[in-house]
Biopython code that builds the backbone (N, CA, C, O; Angstrom):
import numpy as np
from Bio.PDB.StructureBuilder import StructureBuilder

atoms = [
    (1, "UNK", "N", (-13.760, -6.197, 4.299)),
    (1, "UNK", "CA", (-14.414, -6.868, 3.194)),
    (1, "UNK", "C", (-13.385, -7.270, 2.126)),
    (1, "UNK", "O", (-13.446, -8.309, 1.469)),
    (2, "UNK", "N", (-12.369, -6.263, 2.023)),
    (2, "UNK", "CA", (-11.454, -6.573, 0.787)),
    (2, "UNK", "C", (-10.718, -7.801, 1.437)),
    (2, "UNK", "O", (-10.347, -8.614, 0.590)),
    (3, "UNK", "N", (-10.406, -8.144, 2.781)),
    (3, "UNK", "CA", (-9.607, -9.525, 3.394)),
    (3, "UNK", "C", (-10.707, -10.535, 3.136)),
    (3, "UNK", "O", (-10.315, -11.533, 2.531)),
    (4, "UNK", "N", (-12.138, -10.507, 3.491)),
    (4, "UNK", "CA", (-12.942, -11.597, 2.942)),
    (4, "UNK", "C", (-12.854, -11.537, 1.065)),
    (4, "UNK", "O", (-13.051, -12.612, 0.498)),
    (5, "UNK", "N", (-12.718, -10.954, 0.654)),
    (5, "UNK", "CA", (-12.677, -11.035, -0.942)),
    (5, "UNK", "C", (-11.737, -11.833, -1.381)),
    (5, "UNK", "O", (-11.896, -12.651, -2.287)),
    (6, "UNK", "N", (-10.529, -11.607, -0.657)),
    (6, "UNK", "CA", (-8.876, -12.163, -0.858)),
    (6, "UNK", "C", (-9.010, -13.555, -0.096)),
    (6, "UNK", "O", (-8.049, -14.322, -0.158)),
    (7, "UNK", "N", (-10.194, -13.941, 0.652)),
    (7, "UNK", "CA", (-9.702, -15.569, 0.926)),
    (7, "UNK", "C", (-8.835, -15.092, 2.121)),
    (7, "UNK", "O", (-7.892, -15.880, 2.188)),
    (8, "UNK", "N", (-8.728, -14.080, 3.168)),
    (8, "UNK", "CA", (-7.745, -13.783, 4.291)),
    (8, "UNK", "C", (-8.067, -13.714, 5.239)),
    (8, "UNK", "O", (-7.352, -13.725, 6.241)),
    (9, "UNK", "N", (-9.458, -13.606, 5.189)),
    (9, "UNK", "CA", (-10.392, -14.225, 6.201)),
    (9, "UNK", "C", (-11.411, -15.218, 6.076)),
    (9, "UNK", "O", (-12.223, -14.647, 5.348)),
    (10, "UNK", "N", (-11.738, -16.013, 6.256)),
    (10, "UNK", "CA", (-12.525, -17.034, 6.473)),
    (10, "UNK", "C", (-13.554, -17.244, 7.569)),
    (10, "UNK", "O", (-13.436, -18.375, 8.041)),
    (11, "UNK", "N", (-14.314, -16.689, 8.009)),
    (11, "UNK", "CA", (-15.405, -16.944, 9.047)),
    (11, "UNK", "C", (-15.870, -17.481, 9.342)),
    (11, "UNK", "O", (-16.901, -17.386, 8.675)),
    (12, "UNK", "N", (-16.083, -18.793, 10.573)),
    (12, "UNK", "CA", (-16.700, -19.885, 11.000)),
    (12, "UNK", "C", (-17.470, -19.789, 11.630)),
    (12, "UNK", "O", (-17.748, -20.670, 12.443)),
    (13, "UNK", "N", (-18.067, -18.788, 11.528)),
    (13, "UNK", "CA", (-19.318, -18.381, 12.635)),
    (13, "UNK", "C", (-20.323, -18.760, 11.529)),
    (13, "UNK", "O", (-20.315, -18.352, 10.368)),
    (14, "UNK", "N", (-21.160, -19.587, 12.087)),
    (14, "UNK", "CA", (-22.547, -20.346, 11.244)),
    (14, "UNK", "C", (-23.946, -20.080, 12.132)),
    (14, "UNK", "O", (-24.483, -20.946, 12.822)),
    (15, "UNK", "N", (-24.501, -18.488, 11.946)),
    (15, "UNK", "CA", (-26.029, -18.723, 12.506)),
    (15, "UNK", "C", (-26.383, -19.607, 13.001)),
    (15, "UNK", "O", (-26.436, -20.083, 14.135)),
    (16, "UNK", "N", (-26.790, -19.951, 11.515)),
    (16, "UNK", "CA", (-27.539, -20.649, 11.782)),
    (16, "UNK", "C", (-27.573, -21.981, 12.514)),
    (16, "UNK", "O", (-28.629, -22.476, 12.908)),
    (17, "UNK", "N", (-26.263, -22.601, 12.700)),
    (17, "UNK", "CA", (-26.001, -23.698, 13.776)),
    (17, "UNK", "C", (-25.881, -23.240, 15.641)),
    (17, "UNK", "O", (-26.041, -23.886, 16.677)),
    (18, "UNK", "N", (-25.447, -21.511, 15.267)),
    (18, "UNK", "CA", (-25.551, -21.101, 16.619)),
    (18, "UNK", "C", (-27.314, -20.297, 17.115)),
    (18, "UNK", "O", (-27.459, -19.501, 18.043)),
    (19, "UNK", "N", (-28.409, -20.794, 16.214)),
    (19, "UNK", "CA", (-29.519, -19.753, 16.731)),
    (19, "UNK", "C", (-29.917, -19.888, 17.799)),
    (19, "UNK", "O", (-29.870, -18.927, 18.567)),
    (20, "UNK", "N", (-30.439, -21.110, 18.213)),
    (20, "UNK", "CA", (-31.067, -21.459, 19.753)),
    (20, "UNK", "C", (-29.908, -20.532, 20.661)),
    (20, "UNK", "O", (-30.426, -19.697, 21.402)),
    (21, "UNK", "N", (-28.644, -20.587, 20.671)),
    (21, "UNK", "CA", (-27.815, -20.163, 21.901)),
    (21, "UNK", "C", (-27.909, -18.334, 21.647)),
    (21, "UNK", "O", (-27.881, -17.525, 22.574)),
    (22, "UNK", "N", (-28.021, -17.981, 20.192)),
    (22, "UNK", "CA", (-28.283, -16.717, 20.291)),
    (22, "UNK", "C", (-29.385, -15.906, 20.303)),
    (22, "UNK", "O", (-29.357, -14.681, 20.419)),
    (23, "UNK", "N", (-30.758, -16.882, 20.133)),
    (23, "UNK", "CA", (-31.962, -16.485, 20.656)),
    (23, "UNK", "C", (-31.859, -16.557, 22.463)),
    (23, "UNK", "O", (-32.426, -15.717, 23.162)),
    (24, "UNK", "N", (-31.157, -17.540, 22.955)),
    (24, "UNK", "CA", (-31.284, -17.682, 24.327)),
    (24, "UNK", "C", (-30.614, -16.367, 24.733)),
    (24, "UNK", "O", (-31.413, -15.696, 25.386)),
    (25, "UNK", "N", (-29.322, -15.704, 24.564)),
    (25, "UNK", "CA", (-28.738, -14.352, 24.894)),
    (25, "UNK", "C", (-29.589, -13.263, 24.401)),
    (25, "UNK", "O", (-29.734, -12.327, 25.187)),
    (26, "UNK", "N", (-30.280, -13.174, 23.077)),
    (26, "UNK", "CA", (-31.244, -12.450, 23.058)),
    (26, "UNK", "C", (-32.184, -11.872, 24.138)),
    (26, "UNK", "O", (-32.407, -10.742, 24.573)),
    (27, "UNK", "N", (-32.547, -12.859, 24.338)),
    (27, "UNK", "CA", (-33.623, -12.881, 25.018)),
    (27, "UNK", "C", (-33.134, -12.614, 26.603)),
    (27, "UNK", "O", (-34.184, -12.580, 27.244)),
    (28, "UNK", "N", (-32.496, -12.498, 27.121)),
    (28, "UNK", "CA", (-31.396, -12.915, 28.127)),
    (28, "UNK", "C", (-31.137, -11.387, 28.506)),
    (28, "UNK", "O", (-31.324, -10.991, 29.656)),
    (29, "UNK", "N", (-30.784, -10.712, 27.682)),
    (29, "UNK", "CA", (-30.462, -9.163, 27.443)),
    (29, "UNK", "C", (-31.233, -8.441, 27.045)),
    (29, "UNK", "O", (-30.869, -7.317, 26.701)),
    (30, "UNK", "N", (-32.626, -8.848, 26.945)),
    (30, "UNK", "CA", (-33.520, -7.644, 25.906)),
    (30, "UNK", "C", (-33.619, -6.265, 26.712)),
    (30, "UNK", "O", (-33.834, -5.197, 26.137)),
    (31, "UNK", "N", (-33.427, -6.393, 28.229)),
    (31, "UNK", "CA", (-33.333, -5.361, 28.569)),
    (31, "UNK", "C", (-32.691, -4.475, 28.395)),
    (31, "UNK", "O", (-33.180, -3.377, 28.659)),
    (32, "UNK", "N", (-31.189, -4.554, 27.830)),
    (32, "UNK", "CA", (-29.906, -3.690, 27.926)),
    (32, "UNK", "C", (-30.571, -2.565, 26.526)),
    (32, "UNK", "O", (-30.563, -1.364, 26.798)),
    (33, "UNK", "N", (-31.000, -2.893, 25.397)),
    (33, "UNK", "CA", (-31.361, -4.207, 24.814)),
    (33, "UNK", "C", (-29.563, -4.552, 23.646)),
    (33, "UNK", "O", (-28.752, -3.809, 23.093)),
    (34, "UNK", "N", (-29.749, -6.301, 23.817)),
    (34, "UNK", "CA", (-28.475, -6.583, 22.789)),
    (34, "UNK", "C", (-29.348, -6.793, 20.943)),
    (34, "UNK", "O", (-30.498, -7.049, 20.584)),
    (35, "UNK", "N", (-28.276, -6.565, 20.346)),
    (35, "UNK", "CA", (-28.751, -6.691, 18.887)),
    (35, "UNK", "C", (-27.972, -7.902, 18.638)),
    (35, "UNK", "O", (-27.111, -8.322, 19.410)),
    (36, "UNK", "N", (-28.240, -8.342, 17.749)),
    (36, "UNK", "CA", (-27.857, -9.392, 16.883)),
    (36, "UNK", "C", (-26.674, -9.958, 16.594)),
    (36, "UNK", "O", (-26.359, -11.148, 16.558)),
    (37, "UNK", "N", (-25.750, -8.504, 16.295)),
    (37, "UNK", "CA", (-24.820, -8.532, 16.368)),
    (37, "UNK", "C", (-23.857, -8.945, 17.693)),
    (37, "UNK", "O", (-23.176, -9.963, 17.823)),
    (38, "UNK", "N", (-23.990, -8.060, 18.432)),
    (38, "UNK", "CA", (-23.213, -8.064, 19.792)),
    (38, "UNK", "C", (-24.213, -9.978, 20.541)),
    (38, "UNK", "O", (-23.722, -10.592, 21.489)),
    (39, "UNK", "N", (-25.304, -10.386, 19.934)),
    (39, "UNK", "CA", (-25.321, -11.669, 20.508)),
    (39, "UNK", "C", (-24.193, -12.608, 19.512)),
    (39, "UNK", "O", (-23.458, -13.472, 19.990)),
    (40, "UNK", "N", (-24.225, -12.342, 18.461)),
    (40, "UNK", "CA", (-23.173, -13.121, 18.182)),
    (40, "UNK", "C", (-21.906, -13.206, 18.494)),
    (40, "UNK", "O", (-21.395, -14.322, 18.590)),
    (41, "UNK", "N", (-21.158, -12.045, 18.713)),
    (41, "UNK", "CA", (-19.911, -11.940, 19.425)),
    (41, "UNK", "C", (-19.939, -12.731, 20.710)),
    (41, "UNK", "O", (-18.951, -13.371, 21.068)),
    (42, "UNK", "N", (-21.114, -12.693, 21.444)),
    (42, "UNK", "CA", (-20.966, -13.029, 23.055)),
    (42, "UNK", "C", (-21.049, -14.565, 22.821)),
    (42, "UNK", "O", (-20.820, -15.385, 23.710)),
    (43, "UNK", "N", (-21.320, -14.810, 21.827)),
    (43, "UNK", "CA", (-21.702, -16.313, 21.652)),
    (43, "UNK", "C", (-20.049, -16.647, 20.915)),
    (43, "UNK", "O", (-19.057, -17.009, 21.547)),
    (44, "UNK", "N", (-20.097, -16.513, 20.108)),
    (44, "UNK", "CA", (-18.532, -16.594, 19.380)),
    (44, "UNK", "C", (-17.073, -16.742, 20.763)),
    (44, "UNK", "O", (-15.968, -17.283, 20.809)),
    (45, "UNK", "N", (-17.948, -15.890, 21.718)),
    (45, "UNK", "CA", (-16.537, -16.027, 22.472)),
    (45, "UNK", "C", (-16.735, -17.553, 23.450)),
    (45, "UNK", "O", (-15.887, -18.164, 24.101)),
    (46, "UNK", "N", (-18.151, -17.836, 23.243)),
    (46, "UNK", "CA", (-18.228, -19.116, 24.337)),
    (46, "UNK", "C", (-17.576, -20.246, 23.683)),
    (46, "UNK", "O", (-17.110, -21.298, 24.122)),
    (47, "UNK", "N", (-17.718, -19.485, 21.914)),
    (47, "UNK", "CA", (-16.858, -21.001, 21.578)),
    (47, "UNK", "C", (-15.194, -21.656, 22.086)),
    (47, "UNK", "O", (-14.638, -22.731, 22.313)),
    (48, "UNK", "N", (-14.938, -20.315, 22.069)),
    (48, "UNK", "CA", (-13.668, -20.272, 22.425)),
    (48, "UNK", "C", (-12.546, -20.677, 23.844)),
    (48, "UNK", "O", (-12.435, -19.637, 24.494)),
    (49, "UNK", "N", (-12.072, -21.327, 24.219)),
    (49, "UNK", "CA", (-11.530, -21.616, 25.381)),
    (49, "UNK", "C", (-10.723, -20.302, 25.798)),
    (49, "UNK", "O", (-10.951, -19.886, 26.933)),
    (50, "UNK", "N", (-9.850, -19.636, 25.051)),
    (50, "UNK", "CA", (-9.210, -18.014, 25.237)),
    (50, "UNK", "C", (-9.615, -16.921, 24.359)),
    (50, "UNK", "O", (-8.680, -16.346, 23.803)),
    (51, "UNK", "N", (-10.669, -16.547, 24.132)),
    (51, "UNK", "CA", (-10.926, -15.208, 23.413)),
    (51, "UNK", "C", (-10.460, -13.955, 23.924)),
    (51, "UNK", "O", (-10.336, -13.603, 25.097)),
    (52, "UNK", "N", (-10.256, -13.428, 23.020)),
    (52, "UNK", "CA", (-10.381, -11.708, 23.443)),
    (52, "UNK", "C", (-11.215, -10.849, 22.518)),
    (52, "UNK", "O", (-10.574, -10.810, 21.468)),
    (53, "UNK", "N", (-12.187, -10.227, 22.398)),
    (53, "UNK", "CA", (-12.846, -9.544, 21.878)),
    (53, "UNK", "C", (-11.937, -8.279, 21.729)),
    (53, "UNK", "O", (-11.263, -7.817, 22.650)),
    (54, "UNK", "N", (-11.980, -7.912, 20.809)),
    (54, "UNK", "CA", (-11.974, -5.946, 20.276)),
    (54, "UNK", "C", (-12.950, -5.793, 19.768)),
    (54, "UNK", "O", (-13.693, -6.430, 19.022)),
    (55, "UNK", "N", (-12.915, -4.767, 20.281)),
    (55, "UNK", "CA", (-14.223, -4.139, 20.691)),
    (55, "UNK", "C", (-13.948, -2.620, 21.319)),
    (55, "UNK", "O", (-13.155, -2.564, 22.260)),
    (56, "UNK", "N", (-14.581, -1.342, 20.832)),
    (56, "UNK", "CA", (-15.035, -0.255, 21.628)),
    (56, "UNK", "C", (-16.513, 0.399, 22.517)),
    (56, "UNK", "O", (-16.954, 1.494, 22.867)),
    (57, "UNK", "N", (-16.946, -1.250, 22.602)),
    (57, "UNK", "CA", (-18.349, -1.488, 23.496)),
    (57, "UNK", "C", (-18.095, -1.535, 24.442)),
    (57, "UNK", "O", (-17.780, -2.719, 24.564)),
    (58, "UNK", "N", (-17.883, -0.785, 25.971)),
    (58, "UNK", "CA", (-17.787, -1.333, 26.846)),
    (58, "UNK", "C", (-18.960, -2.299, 27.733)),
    (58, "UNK", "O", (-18.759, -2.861, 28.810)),
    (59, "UNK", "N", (-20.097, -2.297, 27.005)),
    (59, "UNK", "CA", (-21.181, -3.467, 27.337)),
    (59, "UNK", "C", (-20.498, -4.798, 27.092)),
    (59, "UNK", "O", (-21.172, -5.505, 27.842)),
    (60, "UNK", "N", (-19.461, -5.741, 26.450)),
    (60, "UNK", "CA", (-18.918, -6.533, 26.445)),
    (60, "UNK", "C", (-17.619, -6.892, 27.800)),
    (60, "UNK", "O", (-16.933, -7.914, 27.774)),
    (61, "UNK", "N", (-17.561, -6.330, 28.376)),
    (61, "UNK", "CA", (-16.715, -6.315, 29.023)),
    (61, "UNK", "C", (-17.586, -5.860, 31.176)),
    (61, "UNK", "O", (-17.368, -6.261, 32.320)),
    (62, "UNK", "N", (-18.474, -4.910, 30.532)),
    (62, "UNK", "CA", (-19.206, -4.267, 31.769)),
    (62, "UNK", "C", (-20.364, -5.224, 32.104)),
    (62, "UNK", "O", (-20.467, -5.853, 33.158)),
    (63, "UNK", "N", (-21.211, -5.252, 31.083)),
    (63, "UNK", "CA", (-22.373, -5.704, 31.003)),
    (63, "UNK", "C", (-22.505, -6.888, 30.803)),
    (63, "UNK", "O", (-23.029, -7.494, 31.738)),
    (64, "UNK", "N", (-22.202, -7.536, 29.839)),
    (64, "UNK", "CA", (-22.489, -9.202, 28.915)),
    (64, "UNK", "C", (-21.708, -10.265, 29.981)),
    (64, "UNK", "O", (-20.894, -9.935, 30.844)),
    (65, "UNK", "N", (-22.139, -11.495, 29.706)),
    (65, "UNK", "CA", (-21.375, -12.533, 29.905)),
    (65, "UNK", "C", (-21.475, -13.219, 29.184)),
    (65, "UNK", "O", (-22.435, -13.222, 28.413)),
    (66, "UNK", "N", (-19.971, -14.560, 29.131)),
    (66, "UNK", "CA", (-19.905, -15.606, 28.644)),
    (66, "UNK", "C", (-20.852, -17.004, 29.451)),
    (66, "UNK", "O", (-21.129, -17.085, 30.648)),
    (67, "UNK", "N", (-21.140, -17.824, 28.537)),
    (67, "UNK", "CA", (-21.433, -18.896, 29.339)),
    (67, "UNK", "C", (-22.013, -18.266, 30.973)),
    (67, "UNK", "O", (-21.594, -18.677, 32.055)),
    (68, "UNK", "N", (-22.963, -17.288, 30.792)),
    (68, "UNK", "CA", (-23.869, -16.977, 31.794)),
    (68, "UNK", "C", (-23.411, -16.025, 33.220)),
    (68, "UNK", "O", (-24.049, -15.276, 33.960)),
    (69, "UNK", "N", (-21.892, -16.503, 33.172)),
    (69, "UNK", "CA", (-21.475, -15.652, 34.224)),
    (69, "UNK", "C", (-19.889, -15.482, 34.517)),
    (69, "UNK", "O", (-19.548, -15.332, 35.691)),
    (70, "UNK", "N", (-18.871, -15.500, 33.459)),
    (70, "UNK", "CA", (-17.937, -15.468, 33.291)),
    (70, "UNK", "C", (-17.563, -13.997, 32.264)),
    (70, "UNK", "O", (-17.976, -13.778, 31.125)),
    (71, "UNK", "N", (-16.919, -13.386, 32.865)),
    (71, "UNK", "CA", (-16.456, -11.640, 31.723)),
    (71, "UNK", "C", (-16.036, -11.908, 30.662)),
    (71, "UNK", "O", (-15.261, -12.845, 30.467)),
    (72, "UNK", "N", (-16.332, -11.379, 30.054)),
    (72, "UNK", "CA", (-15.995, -11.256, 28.672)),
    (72, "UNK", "C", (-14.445, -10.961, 28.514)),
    (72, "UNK", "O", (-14.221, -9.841, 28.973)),
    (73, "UNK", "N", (-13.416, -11.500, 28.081)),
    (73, "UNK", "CA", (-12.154, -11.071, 27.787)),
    (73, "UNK", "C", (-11.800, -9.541, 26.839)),
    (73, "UNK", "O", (-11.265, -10.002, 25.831)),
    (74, "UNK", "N", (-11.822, -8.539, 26.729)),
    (74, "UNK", "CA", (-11.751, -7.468, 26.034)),
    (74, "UNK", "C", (-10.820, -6.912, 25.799)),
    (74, "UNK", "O", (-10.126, -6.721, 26.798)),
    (75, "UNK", "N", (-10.285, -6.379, 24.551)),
    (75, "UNK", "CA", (-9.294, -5.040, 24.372)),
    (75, "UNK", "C", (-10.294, -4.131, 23.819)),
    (75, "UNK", "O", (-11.079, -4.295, 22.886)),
    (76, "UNK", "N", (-10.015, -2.729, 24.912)),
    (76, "UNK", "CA", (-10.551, -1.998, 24.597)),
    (76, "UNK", "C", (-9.877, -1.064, 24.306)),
    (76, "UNK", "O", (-9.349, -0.428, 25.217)),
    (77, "UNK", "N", (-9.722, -0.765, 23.240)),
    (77, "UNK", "CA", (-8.641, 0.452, 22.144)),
    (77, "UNK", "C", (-9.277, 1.924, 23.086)),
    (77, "UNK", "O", (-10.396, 2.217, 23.508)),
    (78, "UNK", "N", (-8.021, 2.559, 23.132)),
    (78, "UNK", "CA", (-8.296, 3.714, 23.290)),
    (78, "UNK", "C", (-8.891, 4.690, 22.179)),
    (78, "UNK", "O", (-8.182, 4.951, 21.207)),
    (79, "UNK", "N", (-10.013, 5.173, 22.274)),
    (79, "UNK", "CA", (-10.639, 5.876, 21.420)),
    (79, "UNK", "C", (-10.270, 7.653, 21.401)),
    (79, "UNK", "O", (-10.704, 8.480, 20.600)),
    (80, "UNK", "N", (-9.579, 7.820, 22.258)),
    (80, "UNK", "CA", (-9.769, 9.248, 22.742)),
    (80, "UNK", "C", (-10.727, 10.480, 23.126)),
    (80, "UNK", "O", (-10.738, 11.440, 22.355)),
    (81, "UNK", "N", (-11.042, 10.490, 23.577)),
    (81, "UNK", "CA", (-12.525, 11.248, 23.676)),
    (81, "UNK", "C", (-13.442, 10.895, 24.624)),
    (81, "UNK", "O", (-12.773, 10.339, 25.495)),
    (82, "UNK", "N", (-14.573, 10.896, 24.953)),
    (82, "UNK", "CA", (-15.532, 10.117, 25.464)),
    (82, "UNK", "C", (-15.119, 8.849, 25.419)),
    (82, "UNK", "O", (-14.194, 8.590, 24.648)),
    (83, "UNK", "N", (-15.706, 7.785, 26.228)),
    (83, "UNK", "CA", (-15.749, 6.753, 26.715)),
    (83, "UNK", "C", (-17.206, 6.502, 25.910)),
    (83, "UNK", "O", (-17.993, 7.424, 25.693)),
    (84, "UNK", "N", (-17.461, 4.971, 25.461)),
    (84, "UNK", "CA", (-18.561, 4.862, 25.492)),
    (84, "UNK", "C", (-19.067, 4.188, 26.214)),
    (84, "UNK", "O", (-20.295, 4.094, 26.216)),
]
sb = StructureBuilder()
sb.init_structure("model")
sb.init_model(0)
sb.init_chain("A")
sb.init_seg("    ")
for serial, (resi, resn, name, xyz) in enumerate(atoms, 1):
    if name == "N":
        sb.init_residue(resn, " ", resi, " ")
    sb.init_atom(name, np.array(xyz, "f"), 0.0, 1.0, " ", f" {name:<3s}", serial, name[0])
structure = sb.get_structure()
């Protein structure tokens, strides 16, 4: 929050221009079930031609897809401990 305060991040992720595609993953996943959040990430990465997500979800990487059937690109930090 203090890098969005400072102007050091800038965020181009716009809902509301992405809802239809993140109601469609919504809905897509209600079984797992995905939240809101994690539909926006999965959507954020379709914008992208090379993403990598960080992330300590392994549902992004196990579970989700891009563009319907392509893996999700992931770093998944070692957490130590359990796996989630």
């Amino acid at each position: 929050m203090e890098m969005l305060a400072r102007g050091v991040v800038r965020p181009v992720f716009r809902l509301e221009e992405e809802a239809a595609a993140v109601k469609t993953l919504l809905s897509k996943y209600s079984d797992v079930p995905m939240d809101l959040a994690d539909a926006c990430l999965v959507r954020m990465t379709e914008l992208y031609a090379e993403p990598t997500l960080v992330t300590v979800d392994r549902e992004f990487r196990d579970v989700y897809r891009r563009h319907g059937r392509k893996q999700i690109p992931t770093l998944l930090p070692h957490m130590g401990g359990k796996s989630r």
